[in-house]
C-alpha positions as CSV (number, residue, x, y, z in Angstrom):
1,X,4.5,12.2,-13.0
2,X,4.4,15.7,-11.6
3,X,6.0,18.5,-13.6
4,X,9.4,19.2,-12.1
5,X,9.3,23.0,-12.6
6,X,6.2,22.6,-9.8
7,X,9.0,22.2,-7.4
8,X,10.6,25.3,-8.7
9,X,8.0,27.7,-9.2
10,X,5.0,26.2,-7.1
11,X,6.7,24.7,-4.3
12,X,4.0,25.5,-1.7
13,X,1.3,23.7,-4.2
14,X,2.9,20.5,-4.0
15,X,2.9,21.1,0.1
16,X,-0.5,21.7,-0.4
17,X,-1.4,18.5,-2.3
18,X,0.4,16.1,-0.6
19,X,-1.2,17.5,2.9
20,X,-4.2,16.8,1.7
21,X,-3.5,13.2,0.8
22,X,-1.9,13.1,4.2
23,X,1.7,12.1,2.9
24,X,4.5,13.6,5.1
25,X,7.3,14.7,2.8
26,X,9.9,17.5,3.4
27,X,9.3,19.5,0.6
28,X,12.1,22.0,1.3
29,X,14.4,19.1,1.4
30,X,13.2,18.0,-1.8
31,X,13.9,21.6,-3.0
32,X,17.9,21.8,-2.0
33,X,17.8,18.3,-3.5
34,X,16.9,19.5,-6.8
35,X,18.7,22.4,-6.9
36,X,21.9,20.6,-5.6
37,X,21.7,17.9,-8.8
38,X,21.2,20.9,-11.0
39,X,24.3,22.8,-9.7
40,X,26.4,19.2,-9.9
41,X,25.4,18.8,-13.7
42,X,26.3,22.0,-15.0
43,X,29.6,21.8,-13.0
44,X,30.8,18.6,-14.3
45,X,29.7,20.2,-17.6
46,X,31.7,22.7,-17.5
47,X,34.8,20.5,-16.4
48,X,33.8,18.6,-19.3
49,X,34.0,21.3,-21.2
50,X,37.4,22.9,-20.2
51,X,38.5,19.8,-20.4
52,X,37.9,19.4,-24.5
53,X,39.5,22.8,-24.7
54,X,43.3,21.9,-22.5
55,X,43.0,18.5,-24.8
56,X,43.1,20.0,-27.8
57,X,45.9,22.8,-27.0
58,X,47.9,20.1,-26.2
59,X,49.1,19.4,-30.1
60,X,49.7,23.3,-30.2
61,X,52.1,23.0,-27.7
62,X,56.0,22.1,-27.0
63,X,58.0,21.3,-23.8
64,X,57.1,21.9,-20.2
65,X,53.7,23.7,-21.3
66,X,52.7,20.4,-23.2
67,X,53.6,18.9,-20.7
68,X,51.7,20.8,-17.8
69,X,48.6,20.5,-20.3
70,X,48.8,16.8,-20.5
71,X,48.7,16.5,-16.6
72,X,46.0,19.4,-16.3
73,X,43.9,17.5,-19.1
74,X,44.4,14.2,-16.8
75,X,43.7,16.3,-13.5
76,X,40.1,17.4,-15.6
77,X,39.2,13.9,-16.4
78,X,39.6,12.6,-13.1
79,X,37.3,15.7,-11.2
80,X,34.8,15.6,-14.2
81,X,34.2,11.8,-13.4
82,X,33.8,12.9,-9.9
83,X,31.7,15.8,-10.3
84,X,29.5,13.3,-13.1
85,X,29.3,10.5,-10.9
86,X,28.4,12.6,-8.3
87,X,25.5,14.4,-10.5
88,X,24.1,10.8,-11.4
89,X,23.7,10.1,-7.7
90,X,22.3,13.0,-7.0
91,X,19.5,12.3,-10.2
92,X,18.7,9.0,-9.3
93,X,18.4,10.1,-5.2
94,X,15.5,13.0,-6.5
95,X,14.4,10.6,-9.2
96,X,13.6,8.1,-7.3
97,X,11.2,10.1,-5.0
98,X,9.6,12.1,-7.5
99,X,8.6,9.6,-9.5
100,X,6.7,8.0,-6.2
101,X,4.9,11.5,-5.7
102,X,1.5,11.2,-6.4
103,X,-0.9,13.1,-8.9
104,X,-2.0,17.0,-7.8
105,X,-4.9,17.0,-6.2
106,X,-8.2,19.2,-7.8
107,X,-9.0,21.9,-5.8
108,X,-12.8,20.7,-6.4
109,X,-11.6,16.9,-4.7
110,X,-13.4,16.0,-1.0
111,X,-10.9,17.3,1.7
112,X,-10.2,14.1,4.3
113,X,-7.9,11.2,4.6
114,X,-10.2,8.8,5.0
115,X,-12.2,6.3,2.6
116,X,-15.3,7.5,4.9
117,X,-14.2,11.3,4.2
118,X,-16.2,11.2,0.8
119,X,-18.4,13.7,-0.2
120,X,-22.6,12.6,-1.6
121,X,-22.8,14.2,-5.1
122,X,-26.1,12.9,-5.8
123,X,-28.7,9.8,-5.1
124,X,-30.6,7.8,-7.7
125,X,-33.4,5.3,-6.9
126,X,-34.9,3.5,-3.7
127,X,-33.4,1.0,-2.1
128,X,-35.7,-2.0,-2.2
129,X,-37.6,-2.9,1.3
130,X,-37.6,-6.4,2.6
131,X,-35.6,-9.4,3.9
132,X,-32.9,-10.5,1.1
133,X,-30.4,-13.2,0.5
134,X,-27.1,-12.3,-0.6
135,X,-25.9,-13.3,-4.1
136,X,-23.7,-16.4,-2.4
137,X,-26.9,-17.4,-1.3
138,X,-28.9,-16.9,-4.5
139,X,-25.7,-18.2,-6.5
140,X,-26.1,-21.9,-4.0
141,X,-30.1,-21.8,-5.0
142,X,-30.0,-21.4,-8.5
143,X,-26.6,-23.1,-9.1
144,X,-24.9,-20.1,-10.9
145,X,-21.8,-19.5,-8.6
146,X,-19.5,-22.1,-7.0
147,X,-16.7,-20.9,-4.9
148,X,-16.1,-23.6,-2.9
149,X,-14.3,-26.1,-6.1
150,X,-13.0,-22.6,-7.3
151,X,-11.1,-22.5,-4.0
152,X,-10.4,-26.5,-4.4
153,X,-8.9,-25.2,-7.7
154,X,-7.5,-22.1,-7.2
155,X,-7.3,-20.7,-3.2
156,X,-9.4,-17.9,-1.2
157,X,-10.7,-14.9,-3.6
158,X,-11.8,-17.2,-7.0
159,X,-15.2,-18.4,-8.4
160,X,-16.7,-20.4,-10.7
161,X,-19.6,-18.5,-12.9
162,X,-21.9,-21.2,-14.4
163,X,-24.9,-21.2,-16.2
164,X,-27.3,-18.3,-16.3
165,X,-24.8,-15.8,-14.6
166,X,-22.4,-17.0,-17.7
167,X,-24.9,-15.5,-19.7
168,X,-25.8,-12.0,-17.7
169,X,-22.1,-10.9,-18.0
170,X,-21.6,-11.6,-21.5
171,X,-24.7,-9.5,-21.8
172,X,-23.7,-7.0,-19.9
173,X,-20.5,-6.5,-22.0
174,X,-23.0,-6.2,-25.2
175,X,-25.0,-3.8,-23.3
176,X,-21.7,-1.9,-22.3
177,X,-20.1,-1.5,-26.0
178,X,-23.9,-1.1,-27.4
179,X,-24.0,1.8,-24.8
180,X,-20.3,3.1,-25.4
181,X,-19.8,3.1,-29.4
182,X,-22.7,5.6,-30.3
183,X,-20.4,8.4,-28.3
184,X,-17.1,7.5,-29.7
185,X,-15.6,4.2,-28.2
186,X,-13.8,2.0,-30.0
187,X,-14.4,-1.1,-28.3
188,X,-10.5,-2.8,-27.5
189,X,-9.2,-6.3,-26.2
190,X,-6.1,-5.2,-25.1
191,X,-3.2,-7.5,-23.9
192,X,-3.7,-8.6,-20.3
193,X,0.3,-9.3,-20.2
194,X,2.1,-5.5,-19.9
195,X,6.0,-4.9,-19.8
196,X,6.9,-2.6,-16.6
197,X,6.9,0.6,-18.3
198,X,2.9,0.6,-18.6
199,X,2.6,0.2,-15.1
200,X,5.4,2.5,-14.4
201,X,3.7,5.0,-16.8
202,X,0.0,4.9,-15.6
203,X,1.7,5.4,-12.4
204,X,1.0,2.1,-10.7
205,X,4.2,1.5,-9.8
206,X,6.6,1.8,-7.8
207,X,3.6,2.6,-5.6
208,X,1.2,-0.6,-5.9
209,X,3.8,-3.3,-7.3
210,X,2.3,-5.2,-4.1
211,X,-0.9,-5.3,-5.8
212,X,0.3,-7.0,-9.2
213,X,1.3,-10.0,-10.5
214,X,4.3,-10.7,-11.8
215,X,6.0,-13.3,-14.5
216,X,9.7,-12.7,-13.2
217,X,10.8,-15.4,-15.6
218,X,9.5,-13.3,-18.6
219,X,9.8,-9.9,-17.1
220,X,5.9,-9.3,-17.8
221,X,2.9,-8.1,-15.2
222,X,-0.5,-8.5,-15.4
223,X,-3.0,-6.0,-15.4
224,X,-5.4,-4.9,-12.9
225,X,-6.9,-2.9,-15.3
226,X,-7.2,-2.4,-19.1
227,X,-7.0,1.5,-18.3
228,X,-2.8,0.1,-18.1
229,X,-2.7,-0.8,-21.7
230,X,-4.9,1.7,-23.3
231,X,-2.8,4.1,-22.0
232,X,0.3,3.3,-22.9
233,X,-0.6,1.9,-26.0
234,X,0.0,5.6,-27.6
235,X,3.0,6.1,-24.9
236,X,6.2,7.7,-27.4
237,X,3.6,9.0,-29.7
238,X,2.3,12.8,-31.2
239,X,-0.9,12.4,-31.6
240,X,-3.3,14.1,-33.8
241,X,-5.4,16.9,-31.9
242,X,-7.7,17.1,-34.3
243,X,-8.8,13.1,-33.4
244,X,-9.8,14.4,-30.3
245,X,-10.8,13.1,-27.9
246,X,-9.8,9.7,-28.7
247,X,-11.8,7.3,-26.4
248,X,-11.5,3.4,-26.0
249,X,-13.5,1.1,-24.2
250,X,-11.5,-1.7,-23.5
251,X,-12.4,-5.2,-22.7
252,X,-10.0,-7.6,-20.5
253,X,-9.5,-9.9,-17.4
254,X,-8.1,-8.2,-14.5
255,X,-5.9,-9.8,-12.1
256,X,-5.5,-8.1,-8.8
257,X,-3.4,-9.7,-5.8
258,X,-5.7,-7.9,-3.4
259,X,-3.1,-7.5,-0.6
260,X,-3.9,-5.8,2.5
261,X,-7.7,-7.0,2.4
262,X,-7.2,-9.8,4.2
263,X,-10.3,-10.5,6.3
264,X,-12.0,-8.1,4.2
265,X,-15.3,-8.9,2.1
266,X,-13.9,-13.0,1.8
267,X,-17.4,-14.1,1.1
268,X,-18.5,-14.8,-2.5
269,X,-17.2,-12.7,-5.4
270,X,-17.2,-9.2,-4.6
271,X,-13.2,-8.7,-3.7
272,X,-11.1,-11.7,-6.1
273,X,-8.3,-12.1,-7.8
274,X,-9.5,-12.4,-11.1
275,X,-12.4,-10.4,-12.8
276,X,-13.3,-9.0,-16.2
277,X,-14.2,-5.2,-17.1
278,X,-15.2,-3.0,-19.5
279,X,-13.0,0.2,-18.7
280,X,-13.3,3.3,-20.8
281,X,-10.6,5.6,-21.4
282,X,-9.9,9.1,-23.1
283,X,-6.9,11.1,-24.3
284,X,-8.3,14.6,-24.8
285,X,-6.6,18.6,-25.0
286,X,-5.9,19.7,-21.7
287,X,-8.5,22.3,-21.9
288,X,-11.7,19.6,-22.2
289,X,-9.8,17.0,-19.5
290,X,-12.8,18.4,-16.6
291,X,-15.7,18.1,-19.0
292,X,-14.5,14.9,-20.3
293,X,-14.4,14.0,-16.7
294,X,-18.2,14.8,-16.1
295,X,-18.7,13.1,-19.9
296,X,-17.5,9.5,-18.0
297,X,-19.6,9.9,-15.0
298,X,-22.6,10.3,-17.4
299,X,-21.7,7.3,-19.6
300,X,-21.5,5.5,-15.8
301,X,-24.7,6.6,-14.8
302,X,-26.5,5.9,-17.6
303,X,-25.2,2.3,-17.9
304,X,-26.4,1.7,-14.1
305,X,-29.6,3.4,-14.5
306,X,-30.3,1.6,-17.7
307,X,-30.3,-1.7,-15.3
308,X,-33.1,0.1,-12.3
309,X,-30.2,-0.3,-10.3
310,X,-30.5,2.5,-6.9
311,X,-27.4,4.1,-6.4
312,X,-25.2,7.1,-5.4
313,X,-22.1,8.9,-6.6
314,X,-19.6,10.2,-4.3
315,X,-16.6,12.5,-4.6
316,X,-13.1,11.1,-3.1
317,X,-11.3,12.5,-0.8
318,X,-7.8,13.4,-1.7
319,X,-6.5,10.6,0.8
320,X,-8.4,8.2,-0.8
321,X,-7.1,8.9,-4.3
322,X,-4.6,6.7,-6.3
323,X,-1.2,8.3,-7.2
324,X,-2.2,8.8,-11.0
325,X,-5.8,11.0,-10.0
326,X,-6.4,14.2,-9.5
327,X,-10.1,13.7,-8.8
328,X,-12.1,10.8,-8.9
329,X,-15.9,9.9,-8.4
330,X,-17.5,6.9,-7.3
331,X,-20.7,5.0,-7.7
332,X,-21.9,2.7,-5.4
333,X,-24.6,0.5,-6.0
334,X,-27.2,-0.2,-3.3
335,X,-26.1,-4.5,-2.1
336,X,-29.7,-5.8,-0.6
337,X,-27.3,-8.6,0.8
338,X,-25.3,-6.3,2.6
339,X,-27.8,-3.8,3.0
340,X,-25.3,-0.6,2.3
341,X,-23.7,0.4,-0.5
342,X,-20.6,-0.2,-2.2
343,X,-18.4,0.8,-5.2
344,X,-19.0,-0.6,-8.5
345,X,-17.8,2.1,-10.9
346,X,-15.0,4.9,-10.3
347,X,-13.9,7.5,-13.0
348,X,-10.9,9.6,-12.5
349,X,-9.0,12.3,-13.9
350,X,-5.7,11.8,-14.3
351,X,-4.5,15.2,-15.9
352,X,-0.9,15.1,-17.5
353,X,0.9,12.6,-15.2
354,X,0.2,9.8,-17.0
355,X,1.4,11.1,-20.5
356,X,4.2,12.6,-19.1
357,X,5.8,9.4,-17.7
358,X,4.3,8.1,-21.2
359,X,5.7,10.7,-23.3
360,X,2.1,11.3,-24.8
361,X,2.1,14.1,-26.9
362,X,0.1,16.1,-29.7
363,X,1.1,18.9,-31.8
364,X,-0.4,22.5,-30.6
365,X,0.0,26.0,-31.4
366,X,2.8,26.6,-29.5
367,X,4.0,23.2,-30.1
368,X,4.1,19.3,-28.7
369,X,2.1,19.6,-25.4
370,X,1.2,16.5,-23.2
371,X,-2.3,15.2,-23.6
372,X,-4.6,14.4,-20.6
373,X,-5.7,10.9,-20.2
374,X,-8.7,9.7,-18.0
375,X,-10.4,6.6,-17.4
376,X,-13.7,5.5,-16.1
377,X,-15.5,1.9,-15.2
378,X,-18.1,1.1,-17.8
379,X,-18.7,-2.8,-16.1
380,X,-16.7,-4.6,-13.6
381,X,-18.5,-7.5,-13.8
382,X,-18.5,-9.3,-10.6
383,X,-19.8,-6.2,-8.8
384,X,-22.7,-5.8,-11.3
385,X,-23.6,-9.5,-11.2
386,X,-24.2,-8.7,-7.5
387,X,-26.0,-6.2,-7.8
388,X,-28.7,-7.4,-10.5
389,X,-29.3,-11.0,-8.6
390,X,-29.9,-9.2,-5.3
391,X,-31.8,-6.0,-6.5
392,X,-33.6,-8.1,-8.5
393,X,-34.4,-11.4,-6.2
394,X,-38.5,-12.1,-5.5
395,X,-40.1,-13.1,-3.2
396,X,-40.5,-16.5,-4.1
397,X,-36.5,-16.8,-4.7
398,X,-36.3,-16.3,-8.6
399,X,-34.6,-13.5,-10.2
400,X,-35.8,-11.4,-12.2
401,X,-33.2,-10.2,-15.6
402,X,-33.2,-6.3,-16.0
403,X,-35.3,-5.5,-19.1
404,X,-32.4,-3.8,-20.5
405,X,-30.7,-6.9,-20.3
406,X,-33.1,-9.7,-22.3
407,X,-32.5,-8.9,-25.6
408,X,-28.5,-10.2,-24.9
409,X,-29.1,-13.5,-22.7
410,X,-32.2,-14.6,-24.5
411,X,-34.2,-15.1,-20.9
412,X,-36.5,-12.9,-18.2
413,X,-35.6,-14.9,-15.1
414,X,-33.5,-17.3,-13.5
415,X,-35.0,-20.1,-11.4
């Protein structure tokens, strides 16, 4: 969540920011809004407060002036409910559309609406030359993907992983923490179940409820992301600044209803509903958020370029971000299959508006100040399965295991 005084102080900043993400809100509005719920509160405090003083002249008093006090004390109560009730609707009217405003954009974020609006940071590898199957096709061959009983099972948007590609992605989740710990991650199986505050607090709601699935019977949500738990896992705490930065790498399945993609990347197991991830995340001093932000991107890289996998990292455009970022950067692997490149990894920095809907503090000089929180992808399985069968399919239709990668499964190629 923003900072209110923003509004106050900075109003044309918040124009700014949400011009950029292409939102169309009436700031000045939002402004008499404010101001209007401020005025209402103090006035029905001071009611209140006049109120307490007429009650308790009333025992000092005798005849008609007790009398006139008792009815001006009754007069009070009424217009201070009025004037309260009043201020409470007020509240929850700006309340309610504050807390849907979305993260300040960086001033270093691409400029553009648009998922295509993305700015190239950089390029790593070559592309492989040739004709290639896609990793449904490779998964039929070799027998390591079946998404045909999944859907028999389950619906549209679920696989089974058998065999060989069992073993890649419990490998890869070795390869991740093996990667991660030596720089501070404490590896993490968080719960995959989360009450609503986490998601309210990480900022995925009320924005992308759509997205997540619900267990209305038990009032619980499951995650899309471990980066939900992790963070609110310290939410209502002070922590220590001298622990800093505190990074976890957290381990989980990830549920994700996937709404509005209909049509959209159906075949095999890039887009599903269910997937595990590594996800790393840091709660650092405001000062190191941006070089903590450049710290995740690293880690990124060098986990994909441990594997020989070609790919680039882009910077998203402030339209493209989700309500909790204030920058975020891509990587997209380079898909033979599909013969273009797509997202596997994304790191983001989310500032202060997580821990301020959190209440994540730590004790500074000048007292309790609201950490920064970011998060970044370490694995997200699926799309790195995908991306080792293809990159590494031969010519005569085996594939290849990244060196990186044989010390985990135990085996150099499949088929």
């Amino acid at each position: 969540m923003i900072d209110p005084r923003i509004l106050r102080t900075e109003p044309e900043l918040l124009k700014t920011s949400l011009e950029l993400r292409g939102i169309d809100l009436d700031v000045d509005a939002l402004v008499v809004l404010d101001e209007r719920r401020r005025i209402e509160r103090v006035k029905a405090e001071e009611i209140r407060s006049e109120q307490k003083t007429v009650g308790k002249s009333v025992s000092k008093l005798d005849g008609d002036e007790r009398q006139a006090a008792i009815s001006r004390a009754g007069d009070l109560s009424e217009a201070y409910k009025t004037s309260l009730a009043f201020a409470d609707a007020s509240d929850a009217e700006f309340n309610d559309i504050w807390v849907s405003l979305p993260n300040l954009v960086d001033p270093t974020a691409a400029s553009g609406t648009e998922e295509e609006d993305a700015e190239l940071v950089s390029k790593w590898g070559d592309p492989p030359e040739g004709e290639f199957l896609d990793h449904l096709e490779l998964g039929e061959r070799h027998g390591f993907l079946d998404v045909e009983r999944a859907a028999k099972v389950s619906g549209s948007r679920f696989g089974f992983l058998l065999g060989p590609l069992v073993r890649l992605e419990f490998g890869l989740v070795s390869y991740a923490l093996d990667k991660l710990e030596p720089h501070g991650f404490t590896p993490v199986i968080p719960p995959v179940l989360v009450r609503d505050h986490a998601l309210y607090g990480t900022g995925f709601f009320p924005g992308d409820r759509d997205q997540v699935y619900s267990l209305a019977d038990d009032d619980l949500y499951l995650i899309g992301t471990s980066e939900v738990a992790l963070a609110a896992m310290h939410s209502d705490e002070i922590l220590d600044k001298d622990r800093f930065p505190m990074r976890y790498a957290g381990f989980s399945t990830c549920f994700r209803r996937e709404s509005g993609t209909y049509g959209k990347d159906t075949r095999g197991i890039f887009r599903v509903h269910q997937f595990d991830k590594v996800e790393m995340f840091s709660f650092v001093h405001p000062d190191t958020a941006k070089d903590e932000h450049d710290f995740l991107l690293a880690r990124e890289e060098e986990l994909v370029q441990g594997l020989g996998i070609p790919y680039r990292v882009m910077n998203i455009a402030a339209g493209d971000l989700g309500a909790s970022a204030a920058k975020k950067y891509d990587i997209e692997a380079w898909f033979p299959g599909q013969g273009r490149y797509r997202e596997i990894t994304s790191t983001s920095n989310t500032t202060d508006y997580q821990s301020r809907r959190l209440k994540i503090r730590f004790r500074g000089d000048e007292g309790n100040q609201l950490a920064h929180t970011l998060n970044g992808t370490a694995i997200a399985m699926g799309r790195w399965l995908i991306a080792i069968v293809e990159n590494y399919q031969q010519p005569d239709g085996s594939i290849v295991v990244p060196e990186a990668l044989r010390p985990y499964v135990g085996f150099e190629s499949i088929g």
